[in-house]
C-alpha positions in Angstrom: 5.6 67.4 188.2 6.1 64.4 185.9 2.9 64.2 183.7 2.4 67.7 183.9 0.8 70.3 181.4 0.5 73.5 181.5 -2.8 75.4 182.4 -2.7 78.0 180.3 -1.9 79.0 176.4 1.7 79.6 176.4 3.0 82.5 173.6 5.7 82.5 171.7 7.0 86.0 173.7 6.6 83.4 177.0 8.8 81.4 175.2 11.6 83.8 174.7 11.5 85.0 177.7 11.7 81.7 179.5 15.1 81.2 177.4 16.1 84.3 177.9 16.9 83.4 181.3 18.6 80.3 180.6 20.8 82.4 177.8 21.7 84.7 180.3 22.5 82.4 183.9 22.9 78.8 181.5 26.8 78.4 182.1 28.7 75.3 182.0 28.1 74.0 178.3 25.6 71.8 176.6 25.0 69.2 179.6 24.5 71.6 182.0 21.8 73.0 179.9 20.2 70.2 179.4 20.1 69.7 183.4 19.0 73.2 183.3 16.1 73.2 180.5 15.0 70.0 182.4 14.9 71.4 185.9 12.8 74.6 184.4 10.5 72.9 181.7 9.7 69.5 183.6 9.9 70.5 187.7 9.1 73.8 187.5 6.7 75.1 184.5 5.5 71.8 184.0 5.4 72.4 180.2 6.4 68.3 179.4 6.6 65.7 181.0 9.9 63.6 181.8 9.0 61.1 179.3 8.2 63.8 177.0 11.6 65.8 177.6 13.4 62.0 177.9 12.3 61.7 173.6 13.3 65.4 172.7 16.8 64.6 174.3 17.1 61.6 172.3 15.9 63.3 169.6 18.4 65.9 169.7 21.2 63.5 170.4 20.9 62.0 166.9 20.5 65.2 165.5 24.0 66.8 163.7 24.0 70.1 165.3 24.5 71.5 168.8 21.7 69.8 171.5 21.0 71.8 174.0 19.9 74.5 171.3 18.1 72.3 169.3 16.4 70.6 172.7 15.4 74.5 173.1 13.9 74.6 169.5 12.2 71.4 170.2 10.5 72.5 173.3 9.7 76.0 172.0 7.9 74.2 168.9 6.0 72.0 171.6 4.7 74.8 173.7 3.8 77.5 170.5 4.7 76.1 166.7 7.4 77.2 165.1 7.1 81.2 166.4 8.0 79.1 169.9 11.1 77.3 167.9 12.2 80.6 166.8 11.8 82.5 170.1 13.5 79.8 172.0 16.4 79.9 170.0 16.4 83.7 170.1 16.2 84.2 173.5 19.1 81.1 174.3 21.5 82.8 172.1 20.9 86.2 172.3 23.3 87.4 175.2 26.5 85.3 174.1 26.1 85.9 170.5 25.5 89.9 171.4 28.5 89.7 173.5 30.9 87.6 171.3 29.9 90.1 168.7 30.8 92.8 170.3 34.1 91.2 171.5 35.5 90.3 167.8 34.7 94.0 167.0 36.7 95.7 170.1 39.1 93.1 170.6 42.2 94.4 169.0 42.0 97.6 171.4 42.0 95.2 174.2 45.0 93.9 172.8 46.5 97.2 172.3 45.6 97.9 176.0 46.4 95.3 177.7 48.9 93.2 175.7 48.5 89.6 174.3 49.6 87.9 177.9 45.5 87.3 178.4 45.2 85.8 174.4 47.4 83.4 176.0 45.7 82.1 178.9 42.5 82.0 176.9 44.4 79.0 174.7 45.5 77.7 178.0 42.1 77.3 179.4 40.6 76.2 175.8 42.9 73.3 175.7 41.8 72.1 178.5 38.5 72.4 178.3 39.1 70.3 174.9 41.1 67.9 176.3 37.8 66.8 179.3 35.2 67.2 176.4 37.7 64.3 174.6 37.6 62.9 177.7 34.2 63.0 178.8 32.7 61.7 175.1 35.1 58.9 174.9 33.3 57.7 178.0 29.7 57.3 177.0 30.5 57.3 172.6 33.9 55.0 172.6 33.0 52.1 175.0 33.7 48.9 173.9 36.6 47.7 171.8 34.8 48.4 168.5 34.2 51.8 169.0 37.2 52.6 170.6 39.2 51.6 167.6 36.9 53.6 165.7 37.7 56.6 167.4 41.3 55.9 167.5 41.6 55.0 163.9 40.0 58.1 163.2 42.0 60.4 165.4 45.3 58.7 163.6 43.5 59.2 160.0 42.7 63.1 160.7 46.1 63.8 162.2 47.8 62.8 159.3 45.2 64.1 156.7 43.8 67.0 158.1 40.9 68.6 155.7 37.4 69.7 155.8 37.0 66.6 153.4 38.6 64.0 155.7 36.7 65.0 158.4 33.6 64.5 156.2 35.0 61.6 154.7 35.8 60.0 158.7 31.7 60.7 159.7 30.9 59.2 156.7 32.9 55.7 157.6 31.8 55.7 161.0 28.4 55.8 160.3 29.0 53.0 157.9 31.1 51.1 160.3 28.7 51.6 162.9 25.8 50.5 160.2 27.5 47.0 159.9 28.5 46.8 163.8 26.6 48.4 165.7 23.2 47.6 164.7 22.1 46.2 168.6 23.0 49.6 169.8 19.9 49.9 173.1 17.1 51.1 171.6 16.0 55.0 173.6 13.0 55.3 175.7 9.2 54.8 174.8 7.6 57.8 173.0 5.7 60.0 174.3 3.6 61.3 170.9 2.0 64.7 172.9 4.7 66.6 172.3 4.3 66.1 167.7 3.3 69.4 166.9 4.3 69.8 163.0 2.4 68.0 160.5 4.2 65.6 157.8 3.7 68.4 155.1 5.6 70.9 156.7 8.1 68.6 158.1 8.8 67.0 154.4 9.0 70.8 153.6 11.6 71.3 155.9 13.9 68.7 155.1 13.7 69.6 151.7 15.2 72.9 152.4 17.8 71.4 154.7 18.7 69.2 151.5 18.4 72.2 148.9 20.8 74.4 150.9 23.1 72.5 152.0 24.0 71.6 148.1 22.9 75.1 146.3 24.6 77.2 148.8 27.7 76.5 147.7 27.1 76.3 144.3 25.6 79.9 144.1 27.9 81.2 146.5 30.6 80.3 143.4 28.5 81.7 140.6 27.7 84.9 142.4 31.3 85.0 143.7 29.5 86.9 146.3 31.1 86.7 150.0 28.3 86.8 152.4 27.0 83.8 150.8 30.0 82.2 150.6 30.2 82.5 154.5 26.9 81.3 154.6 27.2 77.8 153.2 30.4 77.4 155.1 28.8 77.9 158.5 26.0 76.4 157.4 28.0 73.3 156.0 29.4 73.1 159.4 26.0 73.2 161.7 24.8 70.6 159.1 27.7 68.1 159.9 28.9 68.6 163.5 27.8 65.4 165.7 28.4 65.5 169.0 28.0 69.2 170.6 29.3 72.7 170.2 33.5 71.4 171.0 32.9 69.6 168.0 32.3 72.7 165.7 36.2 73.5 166.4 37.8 71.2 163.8 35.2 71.7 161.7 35.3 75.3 161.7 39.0 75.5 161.8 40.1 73.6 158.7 37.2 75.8 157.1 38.0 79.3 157.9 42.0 79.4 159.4 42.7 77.4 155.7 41.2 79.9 153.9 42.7 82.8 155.9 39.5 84.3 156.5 41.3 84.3 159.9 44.8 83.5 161.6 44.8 80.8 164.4 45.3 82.9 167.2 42.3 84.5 166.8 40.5 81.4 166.2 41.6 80.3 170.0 41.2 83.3 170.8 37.2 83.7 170.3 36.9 79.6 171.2 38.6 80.2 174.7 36.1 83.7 175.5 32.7 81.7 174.3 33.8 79.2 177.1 33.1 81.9 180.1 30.0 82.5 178.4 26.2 81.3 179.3 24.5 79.8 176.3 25.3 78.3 173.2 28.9 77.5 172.3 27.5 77.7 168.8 27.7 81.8 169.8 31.4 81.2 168.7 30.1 81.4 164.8 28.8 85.1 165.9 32.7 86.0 167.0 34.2 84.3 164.0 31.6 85.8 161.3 32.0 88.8 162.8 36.2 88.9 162.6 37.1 87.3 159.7 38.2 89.2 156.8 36.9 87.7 153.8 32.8 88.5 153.9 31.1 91.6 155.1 32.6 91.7 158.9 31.2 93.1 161.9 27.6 92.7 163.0 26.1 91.7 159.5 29.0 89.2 159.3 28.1 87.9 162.9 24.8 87.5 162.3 24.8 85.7 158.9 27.0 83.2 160.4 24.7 83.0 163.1 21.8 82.3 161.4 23.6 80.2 158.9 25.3 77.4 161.7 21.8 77.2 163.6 19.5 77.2 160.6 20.2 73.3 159.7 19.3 72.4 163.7 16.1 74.4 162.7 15.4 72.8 159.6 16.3 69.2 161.0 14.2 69.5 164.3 11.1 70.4 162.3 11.8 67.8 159.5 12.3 64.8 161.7 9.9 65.0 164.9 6.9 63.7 163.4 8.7 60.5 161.8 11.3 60.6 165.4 9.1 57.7 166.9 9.3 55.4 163.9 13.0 56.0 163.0 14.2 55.5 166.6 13.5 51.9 166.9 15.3 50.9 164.0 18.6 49.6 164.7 20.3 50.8 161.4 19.6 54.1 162.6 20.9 53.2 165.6 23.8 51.6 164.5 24.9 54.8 162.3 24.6 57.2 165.3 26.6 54.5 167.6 29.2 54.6 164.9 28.8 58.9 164.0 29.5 59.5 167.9 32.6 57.2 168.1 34.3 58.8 164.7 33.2 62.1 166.7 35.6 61.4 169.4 38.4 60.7 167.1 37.7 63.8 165.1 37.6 66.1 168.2 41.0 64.4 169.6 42.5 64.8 166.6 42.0 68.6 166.9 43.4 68.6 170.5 46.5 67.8 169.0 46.5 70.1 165.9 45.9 72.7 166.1 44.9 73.4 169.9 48.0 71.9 171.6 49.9 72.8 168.8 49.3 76.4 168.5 49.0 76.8 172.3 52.3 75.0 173.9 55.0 77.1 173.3 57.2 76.6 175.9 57.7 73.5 178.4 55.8 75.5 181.2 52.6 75.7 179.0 52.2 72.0 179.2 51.9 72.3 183.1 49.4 75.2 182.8 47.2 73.5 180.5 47.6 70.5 183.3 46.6 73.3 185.7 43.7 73.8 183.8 42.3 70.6 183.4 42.9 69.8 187.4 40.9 72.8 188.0 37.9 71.6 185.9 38.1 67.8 185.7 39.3 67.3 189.6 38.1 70.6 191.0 34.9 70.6 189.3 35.6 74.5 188.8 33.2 76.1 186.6 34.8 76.6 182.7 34.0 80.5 183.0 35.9 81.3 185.9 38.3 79.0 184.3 39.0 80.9 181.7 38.5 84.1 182.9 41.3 83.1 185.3 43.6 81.9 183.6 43.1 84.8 181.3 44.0 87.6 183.8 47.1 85.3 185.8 49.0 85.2 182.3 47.9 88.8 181.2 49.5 90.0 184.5 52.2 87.4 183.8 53.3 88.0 180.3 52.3 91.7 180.0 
């Protein structure tokens, strides 16, 4: 249905509902969304055409921030303003947040219950799925020898300096790196302008915000000494500067919250290994980590306003740069500092598969060969990373009980 439109006025309920369905049968992680949103919006409800979905992608690909949530923003903009953007992004997230919610809140009587054995096998499986996102991103963002030795040179560098700043301070360099390199990075495909639904006012607006928060948050967050907003500028620090997808947010997030204590490092796994058998966005993670963490308010109102605070900047950005996308895209300084973000990002996220994933997860020599296990079933197998995890979760529970 390439070309298609759709007949009729499409709501912003219609919206949520459409990604409702996605939120709740989406598994797989932020590729196979995209395939899904594609097969749904373009073959199916006809609500943009390839060309049109081809842009957004692109669009969302130079975008900090996790894609496949912000391609869901994008379209739900598209089809009903910004009431669509919101919808879409509430009906995408709604089940694995709800349920990662729920599962920092009960977890410690399943722990009680059941042992730690399972905690375990959810580190297993997390590593591995780690260790084929490395993988997989070093394909398409580290080819060639420059940015290979980008992303090696920043693995090395964050290994040995491991901080919030130095990761900062590595996306910084690669983007200038890949400012002075990588400038004839291929240009993305034609625009297709139908799909420019926000007007420059609002979109100047927006990125004013984005700008205003990312730099008052903290700042007030230190002169109220209050903790919810305190949380809030971390998480929101963190969906502001994560390139590359949701398996990025892990370093990020760790050196941010296990540093401060807000929570220990098996938890931490913990929650990233349970968001993997979950449909939707692995940005739902910040809902399990908000929600456990000791510092802030806790529990639902600390899930939520680190919900709301990693997915705002994806918000903020999508509405900011689509109506200047077109123009930007064919520069090739822009292109250059995205070619050279996305090969630091592989560094940065192998970095983290070494500390603190492999790390805090091999504790014996037999672990090695289960996380081996692990990435044979998904890499070679092609096994799904839900049933993954959740199997590797009940073999070790029953194991180590």
């Amino acid at each position: 249905m390439d070309g298609a439109q759709p007949t009729k006025a499409v709501s912003a309920f219609d919206v949520f509902l459409a990604f409702l369905r996605q939120g709740l049968t989406a598994f797989g992680g932020p590729v196979a969304h995209l395939g899904y949103f594609r097969k749904e919006f373009v073959e199916k409800r006809g609500w943009l055409s390839e060309a049109a979905y081809a842009d957004l992608l692109a669009l969302c690909h130079f975008l900090p921030g996790p894609a496949s949530s912000q391609m869901g923003m994008a379209i739900g903009m598209r089809q009903a303003g910004l009431p669509g953007a919101l919808a879409a992004f509430a009906g995408f997230t709604l089940p694995a947040a709800t349920a990662m919610i729920a599962f920092a809140i009960y977890a410690p009587n399943l722990t009680l219950l059941y042992g730690d054995g399972w905690i375990h096998g959810l580190k297993i499986a997390a590593a591995a799925v780690v260790l084929q996102a490395v993988i997989q991103m070093a394909r398409t963002l580290a080819v060639g020898p420059v940015r290979a030795g980008m992303a090696i040179g920043a693995a090395i560098g964050l290994v040995i300096a491991q901080s919030p700043m130095a990761q900062v301070g590595a996306l910084i360099a690669g983007g200038l790196f890949g400012l002075a390199l990588l400038r004839d990075a291929p240009a993305e495909i034609a625009p297709d302008d139908a799909f420019v639904t926000v007007d420059r006012t609002s979109a100047m607006m927006a990125l004013g915000l984005f700008v205003l928060l990312l730099v008052g948050l903290p700042i007030l967050a230190s002169l109220l000494q209050n903790p919810g907003l305190g949380m809030a500028s971390v998480f929101y620090r963190t969906g502001s500067l994560v390139f590359g997808g949701g398996h990025v947010m892990l370093p990020l997030l760790e050196r941010e919250i296990v540093d401060r204590r807000w929570l220990n490092q098996q938890t931490f796994l913990m929650g990233y290994g349970v968001v993997q058998a979950m449909p939707g966005p692995l940005f739902s993670f910040a809902g399990f980590v908000g929600a456990a963490q000791r510092y802030g308010p806790g529990g639902i109102s600390g899930g939520l306003i680190a919900l709301f605070s990693i997915f705002l900047p994806s918000l903020l950005l999508v509405t900011g740069v689509l109506p200047f996308w077109d123009r930007l895209k064919r520069e090739g300084w822009a292109r250059g500092v995205l070619a050279g973000v996305g090969a630091t990002v592989v560094g940065l996220l192998a970095a983290a598969l070494w500390d603190p994933v492999l790390m805090s997860t091999v504790r014996r020599p037999a672990d090695w060969a289960l996380v081996v296990a692990a990435f044979v079933f998904l890499q070679v197998a092609k096994m799904p990373p839900w049933l993954v995890v959740i199997g590797f979760a009940v073999a070790t529970g029953l194991l180590l009980r």
